[in-house]
N, C-alpha and C positions, 0 to 999 in steps of 0.2 A: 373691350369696347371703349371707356375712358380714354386711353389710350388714343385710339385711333380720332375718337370724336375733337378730341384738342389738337389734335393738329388738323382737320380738318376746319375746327373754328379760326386754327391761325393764320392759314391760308386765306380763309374769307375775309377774315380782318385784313389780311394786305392789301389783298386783289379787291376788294367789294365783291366779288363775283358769288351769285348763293345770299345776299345778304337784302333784305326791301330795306326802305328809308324815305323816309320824307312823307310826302302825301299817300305813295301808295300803303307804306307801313301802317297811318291811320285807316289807311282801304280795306282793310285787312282784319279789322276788329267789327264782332258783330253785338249788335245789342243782345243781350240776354239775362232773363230773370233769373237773380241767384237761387240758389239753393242752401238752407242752413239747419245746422248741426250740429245740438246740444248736447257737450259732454260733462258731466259733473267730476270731481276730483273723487277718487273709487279708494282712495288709503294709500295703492299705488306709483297709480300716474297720474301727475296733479292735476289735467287737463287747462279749460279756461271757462270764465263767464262772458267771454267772448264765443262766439259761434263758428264754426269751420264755417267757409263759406265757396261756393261750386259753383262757377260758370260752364255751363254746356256747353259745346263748340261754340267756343269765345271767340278762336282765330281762325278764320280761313285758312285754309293750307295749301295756297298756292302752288303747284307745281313747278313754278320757275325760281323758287327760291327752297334753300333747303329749307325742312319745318321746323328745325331747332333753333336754326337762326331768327326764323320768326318772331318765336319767345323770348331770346336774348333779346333784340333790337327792342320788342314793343317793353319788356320790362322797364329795359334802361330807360326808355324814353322817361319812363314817369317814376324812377329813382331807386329803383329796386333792383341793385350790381350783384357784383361776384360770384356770378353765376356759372354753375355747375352742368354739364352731360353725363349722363349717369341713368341703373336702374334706384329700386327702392330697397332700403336696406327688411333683408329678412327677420328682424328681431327689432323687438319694440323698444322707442329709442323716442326723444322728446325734444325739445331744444326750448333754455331756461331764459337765456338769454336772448331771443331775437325773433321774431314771427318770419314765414318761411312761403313764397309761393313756388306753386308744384305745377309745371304746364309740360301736356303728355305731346311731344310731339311724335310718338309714333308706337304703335302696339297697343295693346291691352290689358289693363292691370286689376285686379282688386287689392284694394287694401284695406286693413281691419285699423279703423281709427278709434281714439278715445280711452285703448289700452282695450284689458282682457273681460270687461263689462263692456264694452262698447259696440259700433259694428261696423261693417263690412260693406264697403261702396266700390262698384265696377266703374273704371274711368280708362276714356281712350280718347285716341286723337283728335288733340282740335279744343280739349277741355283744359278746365284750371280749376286750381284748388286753392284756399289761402287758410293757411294752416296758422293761428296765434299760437304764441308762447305758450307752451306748458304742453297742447294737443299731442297725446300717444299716437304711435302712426307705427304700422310693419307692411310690408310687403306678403300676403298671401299666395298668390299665383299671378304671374305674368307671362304674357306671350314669347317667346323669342327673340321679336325684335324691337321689345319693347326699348322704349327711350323719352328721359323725362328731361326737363330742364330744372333747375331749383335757381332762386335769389333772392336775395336778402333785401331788405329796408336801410336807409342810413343809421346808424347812430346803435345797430346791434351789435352783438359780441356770439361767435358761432361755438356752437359745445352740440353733444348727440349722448347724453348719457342715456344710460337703462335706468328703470327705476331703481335699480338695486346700486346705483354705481354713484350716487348723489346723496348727499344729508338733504332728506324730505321738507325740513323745514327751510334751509337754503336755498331750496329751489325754488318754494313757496314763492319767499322772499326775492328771490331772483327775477319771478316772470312777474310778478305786481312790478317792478321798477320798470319795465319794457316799453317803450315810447309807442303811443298809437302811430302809425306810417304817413304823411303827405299826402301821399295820392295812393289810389288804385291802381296794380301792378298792370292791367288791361284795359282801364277806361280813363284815367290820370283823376286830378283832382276833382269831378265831377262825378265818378263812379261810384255806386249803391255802397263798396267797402266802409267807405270813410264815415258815411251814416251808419250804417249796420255798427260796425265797432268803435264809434263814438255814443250812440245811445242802443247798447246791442240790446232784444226784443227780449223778453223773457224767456225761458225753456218751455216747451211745450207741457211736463207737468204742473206748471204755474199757472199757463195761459188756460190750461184746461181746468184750476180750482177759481181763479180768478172768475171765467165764463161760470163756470157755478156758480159762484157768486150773486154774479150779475142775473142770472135766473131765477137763483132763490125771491133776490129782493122783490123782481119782478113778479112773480109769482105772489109773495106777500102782500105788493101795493093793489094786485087785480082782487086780492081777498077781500082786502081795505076800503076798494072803493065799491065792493058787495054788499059788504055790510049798511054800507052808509048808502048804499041807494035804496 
């Protein structure tokens, strides 16, 4: 399938034929609330304190245009190149060096994120996924005709170690040095990414001792002002 899929991308790129651009390419993007995904560093796979982060049919999938071409064009548009045709690799694999978006243009996938603590999200066409440095990721089960896009951010460096195939503490080291991205790979400089992982939200274990928190005092002050009345 690789194969076949790059020469068909290079066709497009000659011809334009199969390829949107311009206004309709913006046409073609829908708004949608993220979805986020906190994975903690498990000993294994480092993950991030950054959150995965999941747009639901982000892209329209035109009929007139192939749909992988889709995801190429709108990536690039807002700076996120060197992108790949391809399924998901079946063994869990990371990348130290460069945060990674994943847009399904065709079949259906699960994949088990976060490493072998972590879990298991069903994704299909039309979706996106934006995977920071460090995030464990495998392939579970996918359909036959599945088919994803991958691209990168400026200024990464690409690697796909296993946990076992990396010195733990150099990887560490590796994905703290990773540039936050420009823009959002489907909505450009204006898209939820750039906030989410410029001040990413707590983990939901946090948010949920945090709101205890906030109950207890509450709780205290309604005692407080008991007493005193």
């Amino acid at each position: 399938m690789p194969v076949v899929e790059e020469l068909k991308r290079i066709v497009e790129k000659l011809t334009g034929i199969g390829r949107p651009r311009g206004r309709m390419l913006a046409r073609l993007a829908r708004p949608r609330a993220p979805q986020l995904f906190h994975f903690r560093d498990d000993g294994e796979t480092p993950n991030s304190r950054l959150p995965l982060v999941v747009y639901r049919g982000a892209l329209e999938l035109d009929e007139a245009y192939d749909p992988a071409a889709i995801f190429e064009e709108t990536f690039a548009r807002h700076g996120w190149r060197e992108a790949w045709r391809d399924g998901i690799y079946d063994f869990l694999h990371f990348h130290s060096a460069t945060h990674e978006v994943l847009g399904f243009a065709r079949g259906k996938v699960t994949i088990e994120f976060g490493g072998r603590r972590g879990r298991t999200l069903t994704l299909s066409a039309g979706d996106v996924a934006m995977l920071p440095a460090g995030i464990g990721h495998r392939c579970v089960t996918a359909s036959d005709d599945l088919l994803v896009v991958g691209a990168y951010p400026a200024g990464g460096r690409y690697d796909e170690p296993k946990p076992d195939e990396i010195d733990y503490a150099i990887a560490l080291a590796s994905i703290a040095k990773v540039k936050l991205p420009r823009q959002d790979p489907v909505y450009g400089a204006g898209g939820p990414l750039i906030e989410l992982w410029r001040k990413p939200a707590p983990a939901p274990e946090r948010r949920r001792e945090a709101d205890g928190g906030r109950r207890a005092k509450a709780r205290l002050a309604r005692r407080s002002r008991a007493r005193r009345a």
